[in-house]
DSSP file (Angstrom, degrees, kcal/mol; ACC not computed):
  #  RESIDUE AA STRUCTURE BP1 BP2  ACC     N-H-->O    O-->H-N    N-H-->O    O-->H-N    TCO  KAPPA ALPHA  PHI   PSI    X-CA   Y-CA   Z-CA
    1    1 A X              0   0    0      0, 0.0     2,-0.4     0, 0.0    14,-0.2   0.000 360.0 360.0 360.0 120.5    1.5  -30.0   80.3
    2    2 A X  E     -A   14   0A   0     12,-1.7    12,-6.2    67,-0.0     2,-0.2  -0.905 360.0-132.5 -91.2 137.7    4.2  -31.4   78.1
    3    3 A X  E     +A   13   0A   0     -2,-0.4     2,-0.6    10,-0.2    10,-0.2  -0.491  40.5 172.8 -72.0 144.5    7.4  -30.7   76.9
    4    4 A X  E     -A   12   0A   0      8,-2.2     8,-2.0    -2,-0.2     2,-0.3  -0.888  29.5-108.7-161.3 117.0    7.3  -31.3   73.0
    5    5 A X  E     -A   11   0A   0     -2,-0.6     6,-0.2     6,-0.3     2,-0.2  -0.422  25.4-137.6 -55.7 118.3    9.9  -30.7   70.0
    6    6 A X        -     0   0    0      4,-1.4     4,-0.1    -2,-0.3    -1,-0.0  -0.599  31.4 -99.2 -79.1 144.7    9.4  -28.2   67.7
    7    7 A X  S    S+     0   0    0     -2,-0.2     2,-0.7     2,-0.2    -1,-0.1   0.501 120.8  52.3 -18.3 -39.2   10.1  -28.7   64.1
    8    8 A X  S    S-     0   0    0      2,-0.0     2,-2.5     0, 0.0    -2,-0.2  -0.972 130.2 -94.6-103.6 141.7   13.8  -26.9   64.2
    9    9 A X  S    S+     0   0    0     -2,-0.7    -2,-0.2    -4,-0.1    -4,-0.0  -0.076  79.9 148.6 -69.2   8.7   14.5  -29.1   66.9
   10   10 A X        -     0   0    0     -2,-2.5    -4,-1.4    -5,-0.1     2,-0.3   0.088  46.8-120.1 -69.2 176.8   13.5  -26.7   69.9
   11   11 A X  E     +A    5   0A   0     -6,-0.2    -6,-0.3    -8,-0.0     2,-0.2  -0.990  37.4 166.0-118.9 109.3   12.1  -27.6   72.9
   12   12 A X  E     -A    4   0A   0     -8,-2.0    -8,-2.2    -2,-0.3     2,-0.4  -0.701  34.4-116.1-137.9-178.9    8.0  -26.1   74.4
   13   13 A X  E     -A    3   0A   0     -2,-0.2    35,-1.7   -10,-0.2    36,-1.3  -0.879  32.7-173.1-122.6 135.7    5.5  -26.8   76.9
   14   14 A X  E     -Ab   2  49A   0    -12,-6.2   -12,-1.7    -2,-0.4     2,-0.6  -0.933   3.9-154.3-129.7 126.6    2.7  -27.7   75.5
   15   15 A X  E     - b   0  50A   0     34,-0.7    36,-2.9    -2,-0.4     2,-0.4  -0.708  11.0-147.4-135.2 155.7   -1.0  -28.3   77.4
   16   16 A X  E     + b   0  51A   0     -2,-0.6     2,-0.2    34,-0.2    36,-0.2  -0.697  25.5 175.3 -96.8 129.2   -3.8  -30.1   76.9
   17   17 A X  E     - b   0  52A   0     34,-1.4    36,-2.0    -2,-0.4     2,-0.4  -0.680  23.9-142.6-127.1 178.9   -7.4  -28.6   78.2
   18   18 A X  E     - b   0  53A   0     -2,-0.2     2,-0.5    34,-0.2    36,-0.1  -0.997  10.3-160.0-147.6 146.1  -11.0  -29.5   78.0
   19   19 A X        -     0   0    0     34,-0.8    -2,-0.0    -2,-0.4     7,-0.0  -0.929   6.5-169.5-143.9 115.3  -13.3  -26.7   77.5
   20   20 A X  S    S+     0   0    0     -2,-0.5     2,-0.7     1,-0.1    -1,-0.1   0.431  75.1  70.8 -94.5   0.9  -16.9  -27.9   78.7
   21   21 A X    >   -     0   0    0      1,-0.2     3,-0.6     3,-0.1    -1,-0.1  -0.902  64.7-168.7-131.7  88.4  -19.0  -24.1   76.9
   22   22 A X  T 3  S+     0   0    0     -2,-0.7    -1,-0.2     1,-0.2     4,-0.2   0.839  81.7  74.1 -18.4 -57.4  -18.6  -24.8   72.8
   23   23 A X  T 3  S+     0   0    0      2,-0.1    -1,-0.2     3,-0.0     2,-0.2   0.866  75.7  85.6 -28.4 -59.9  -19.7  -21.3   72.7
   24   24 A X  S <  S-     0   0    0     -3,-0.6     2,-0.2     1,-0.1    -3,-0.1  -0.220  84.5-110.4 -87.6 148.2  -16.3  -19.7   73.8
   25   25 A X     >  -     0   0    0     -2,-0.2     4,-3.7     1,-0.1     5,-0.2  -0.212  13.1-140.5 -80.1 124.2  -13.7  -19.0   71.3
   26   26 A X  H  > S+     0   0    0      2,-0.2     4,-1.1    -2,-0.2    -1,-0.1   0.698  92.9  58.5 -57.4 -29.1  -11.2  -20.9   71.6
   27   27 A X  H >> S+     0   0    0      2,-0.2     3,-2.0     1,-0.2     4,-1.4   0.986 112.0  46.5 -60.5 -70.0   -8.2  -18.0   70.7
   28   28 A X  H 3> S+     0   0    0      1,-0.3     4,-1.3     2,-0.2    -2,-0.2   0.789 108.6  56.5 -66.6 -21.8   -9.4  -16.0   73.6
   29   29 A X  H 3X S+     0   0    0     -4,-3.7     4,-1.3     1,-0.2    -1,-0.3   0.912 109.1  44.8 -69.8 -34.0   -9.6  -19.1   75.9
   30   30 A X  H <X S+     0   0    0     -3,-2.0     4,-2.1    -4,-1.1    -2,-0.2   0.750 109.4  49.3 -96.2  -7.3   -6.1  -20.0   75.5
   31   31 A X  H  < S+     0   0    0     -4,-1.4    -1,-0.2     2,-0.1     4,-0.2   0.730 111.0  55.0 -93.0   6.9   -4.3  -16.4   75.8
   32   32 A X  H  X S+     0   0    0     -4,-1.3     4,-1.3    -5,-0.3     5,-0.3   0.806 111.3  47.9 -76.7 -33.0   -6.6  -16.1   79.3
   33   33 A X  H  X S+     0   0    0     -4,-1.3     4,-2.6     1,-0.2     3,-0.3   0.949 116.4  44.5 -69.6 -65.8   -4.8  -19.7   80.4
   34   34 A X  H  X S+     0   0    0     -4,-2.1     4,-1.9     1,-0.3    -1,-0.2   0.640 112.9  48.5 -74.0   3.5   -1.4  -18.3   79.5
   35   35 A X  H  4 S+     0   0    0     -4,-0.2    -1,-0.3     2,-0.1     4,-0.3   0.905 106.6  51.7 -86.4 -49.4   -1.9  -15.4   80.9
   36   36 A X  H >X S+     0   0    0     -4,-1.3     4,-2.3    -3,-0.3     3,-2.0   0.967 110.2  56.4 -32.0 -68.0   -3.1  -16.7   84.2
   37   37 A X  H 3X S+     0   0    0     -4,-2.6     4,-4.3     1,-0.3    -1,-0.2   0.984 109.3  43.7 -48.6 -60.4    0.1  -19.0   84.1
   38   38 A X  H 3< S+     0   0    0     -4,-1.9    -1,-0.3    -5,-0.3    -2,-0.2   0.230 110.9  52.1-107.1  60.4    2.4  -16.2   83.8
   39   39 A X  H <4 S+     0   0    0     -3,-2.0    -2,-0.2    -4,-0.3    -1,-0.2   0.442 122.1  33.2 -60.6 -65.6    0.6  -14.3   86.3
   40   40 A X  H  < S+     0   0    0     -4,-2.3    -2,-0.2    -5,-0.2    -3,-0.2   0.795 125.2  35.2 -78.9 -34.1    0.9  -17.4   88.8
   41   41 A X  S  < S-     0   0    0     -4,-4.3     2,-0.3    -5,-0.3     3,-0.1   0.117 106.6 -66.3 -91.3-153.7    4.5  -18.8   87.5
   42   42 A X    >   -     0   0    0      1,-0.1     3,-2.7    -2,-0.0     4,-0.3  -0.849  55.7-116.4 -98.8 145.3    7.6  -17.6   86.3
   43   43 A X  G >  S+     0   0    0     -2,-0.3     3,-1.7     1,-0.3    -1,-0.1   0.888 110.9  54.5 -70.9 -50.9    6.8  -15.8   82.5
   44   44 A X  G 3  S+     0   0    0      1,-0.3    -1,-0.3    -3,-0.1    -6,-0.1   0.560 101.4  53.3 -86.6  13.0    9.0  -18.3   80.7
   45   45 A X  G <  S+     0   0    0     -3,-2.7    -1,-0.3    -8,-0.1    -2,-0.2   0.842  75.7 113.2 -95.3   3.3    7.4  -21.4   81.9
   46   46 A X  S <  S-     0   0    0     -3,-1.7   -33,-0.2    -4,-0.3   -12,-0.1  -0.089  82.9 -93.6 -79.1 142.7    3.8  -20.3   80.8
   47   47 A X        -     0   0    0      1,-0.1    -1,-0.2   -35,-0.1   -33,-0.2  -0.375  28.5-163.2 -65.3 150.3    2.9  -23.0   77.7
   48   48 A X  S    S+     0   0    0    -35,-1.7    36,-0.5    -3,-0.1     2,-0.2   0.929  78.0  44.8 -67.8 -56.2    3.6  -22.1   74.5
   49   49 A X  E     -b   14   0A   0    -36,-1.3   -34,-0.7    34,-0.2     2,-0.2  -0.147  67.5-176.6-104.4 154.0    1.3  -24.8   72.6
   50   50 A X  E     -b   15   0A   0    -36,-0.2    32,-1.5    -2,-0.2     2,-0.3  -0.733   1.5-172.7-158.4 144.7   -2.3  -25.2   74.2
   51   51 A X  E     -b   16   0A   0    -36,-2.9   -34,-1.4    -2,-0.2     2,-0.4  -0.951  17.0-149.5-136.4 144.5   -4.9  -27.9   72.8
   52   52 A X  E     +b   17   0A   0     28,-0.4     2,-0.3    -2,-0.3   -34,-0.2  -0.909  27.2 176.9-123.4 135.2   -8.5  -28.2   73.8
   53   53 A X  E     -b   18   0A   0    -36,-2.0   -34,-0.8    -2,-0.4     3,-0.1  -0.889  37.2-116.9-131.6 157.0   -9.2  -32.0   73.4
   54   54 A X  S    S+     0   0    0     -2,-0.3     2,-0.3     1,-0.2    -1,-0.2   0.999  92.0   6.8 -80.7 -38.6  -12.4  -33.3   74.4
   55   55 A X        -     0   0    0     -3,-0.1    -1,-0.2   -37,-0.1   -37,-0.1  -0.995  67.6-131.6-135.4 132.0  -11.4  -35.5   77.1
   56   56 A X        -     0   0    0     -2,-0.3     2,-0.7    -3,-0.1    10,-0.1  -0.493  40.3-121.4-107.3 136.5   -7.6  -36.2   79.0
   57   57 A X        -     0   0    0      8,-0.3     8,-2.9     9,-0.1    11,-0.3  -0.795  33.7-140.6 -97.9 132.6   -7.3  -39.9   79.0
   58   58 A X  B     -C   64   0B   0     -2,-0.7     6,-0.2     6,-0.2     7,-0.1  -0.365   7.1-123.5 -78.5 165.1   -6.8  -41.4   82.6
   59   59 A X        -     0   0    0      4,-1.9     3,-0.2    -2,-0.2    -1,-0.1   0.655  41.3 -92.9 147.2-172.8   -5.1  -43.8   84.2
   60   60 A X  S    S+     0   0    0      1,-0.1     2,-1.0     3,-0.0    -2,-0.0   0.569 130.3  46.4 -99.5 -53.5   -6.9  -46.9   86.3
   61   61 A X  S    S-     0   0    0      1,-0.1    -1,-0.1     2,-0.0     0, 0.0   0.067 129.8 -99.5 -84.0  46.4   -6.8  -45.4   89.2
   62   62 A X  S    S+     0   0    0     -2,-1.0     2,-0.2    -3,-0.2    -1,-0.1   0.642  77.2 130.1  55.1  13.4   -8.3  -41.8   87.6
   63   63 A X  S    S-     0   0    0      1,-0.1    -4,-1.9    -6,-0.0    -1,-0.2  -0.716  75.1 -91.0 -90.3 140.1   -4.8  -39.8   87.2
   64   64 A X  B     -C   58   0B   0     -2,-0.2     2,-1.0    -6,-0.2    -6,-0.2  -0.487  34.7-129.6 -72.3 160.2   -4.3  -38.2   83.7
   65   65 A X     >  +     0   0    0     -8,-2.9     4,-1.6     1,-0.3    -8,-0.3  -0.822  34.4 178.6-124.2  91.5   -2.4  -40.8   81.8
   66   66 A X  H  > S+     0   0    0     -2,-1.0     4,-2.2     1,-0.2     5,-0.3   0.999  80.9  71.6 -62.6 -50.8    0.8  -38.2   80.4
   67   67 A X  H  > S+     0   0    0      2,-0.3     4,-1.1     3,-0.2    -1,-0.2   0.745 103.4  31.3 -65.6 -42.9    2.1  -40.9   78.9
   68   68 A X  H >> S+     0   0    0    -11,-0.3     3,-6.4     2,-0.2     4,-0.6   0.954 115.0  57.6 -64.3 -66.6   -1.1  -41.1   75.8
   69   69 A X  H 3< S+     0   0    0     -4,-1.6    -2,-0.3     1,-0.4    -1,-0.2   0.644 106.3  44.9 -72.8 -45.2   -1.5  -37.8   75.7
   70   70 A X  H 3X S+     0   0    0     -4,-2.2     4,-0.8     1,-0.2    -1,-0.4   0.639 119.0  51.3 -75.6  -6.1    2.5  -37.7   74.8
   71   71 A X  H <X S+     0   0    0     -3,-6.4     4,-1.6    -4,-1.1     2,-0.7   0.962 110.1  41.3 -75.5 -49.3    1.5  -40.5   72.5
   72   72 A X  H  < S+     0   0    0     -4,-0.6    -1,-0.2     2,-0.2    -2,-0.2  -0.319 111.7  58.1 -49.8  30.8   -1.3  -39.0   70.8
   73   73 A X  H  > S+     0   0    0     -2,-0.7     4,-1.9    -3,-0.3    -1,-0.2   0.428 109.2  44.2-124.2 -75.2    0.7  -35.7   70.6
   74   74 A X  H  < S+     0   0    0     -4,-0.8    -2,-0.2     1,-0.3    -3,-0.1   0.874 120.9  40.2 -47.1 -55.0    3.5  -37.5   68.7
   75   75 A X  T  < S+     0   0    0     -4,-1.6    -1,-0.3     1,-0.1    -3,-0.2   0.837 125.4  38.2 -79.0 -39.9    0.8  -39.4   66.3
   76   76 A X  T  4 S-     0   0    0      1,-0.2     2,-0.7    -3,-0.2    -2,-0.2   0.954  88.7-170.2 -80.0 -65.9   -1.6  -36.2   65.9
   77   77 A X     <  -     0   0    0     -4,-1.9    -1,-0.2     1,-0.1    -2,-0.1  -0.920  62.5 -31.1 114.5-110.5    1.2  -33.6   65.8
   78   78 A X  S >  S+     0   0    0     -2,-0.7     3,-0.9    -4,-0.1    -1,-0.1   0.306  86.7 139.5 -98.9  18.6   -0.3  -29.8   66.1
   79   79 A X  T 3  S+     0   0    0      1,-0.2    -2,-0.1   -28,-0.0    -3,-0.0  -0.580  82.6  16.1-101.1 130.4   -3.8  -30.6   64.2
   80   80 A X  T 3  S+     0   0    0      1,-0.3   -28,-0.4    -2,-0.1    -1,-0.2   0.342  97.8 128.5  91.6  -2.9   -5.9  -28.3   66.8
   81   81 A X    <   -     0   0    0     -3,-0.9     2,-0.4   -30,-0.1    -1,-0.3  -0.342  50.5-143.2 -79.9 164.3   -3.4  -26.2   68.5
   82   82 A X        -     0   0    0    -32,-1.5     2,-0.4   -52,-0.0   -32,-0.1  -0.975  20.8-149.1-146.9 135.1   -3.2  -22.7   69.0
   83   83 A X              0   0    0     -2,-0.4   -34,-0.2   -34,-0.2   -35,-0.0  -0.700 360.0 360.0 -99.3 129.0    0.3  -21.6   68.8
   84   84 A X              0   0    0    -36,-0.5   -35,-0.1    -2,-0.4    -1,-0.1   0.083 360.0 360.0 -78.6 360.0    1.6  -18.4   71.0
């Protein structure tokens, strides 16, 4: 999950998923993640933004690597997103 500037300058969490079943529709997959978040969190942290990517780039040692994904965020912008 990233924080990521909106267009009037706002501020939103935005997260990056990988969704292994083509099949399932991609709308209904991300308001079952945000609901699940603010189920488990507090309501306003829940992401706004969700992107299904095929694969989160790692690290050496296997940790996701925030730091592309907040480059490739910046350089893609929204293309894929599903917006709350």
């Amino acid at each position: 999950m990233l924080a990521v500037e909106l267009p009037d300058r706002r501020m939103t969490l935005k997260t990056f998923s990988v969704i292994n079943d083509s099949r399932l529709d991609r709308d209904a997959t991300a308001r079952l993640l945000q609901d699940h978040v603010k189920r488990s969190l507090l309501p306003y942290k829940y992401p706004r933004i969700v992107e299904f990517v095929d694969d989160l780039p790692k690290t050496a040692t296997g940790k996701i690597d925030r730091q592309a994904l907040a480059a490739a965020n910046g350089r893609a912008g929204a293309a894929g997103a599903r917006h709350a």
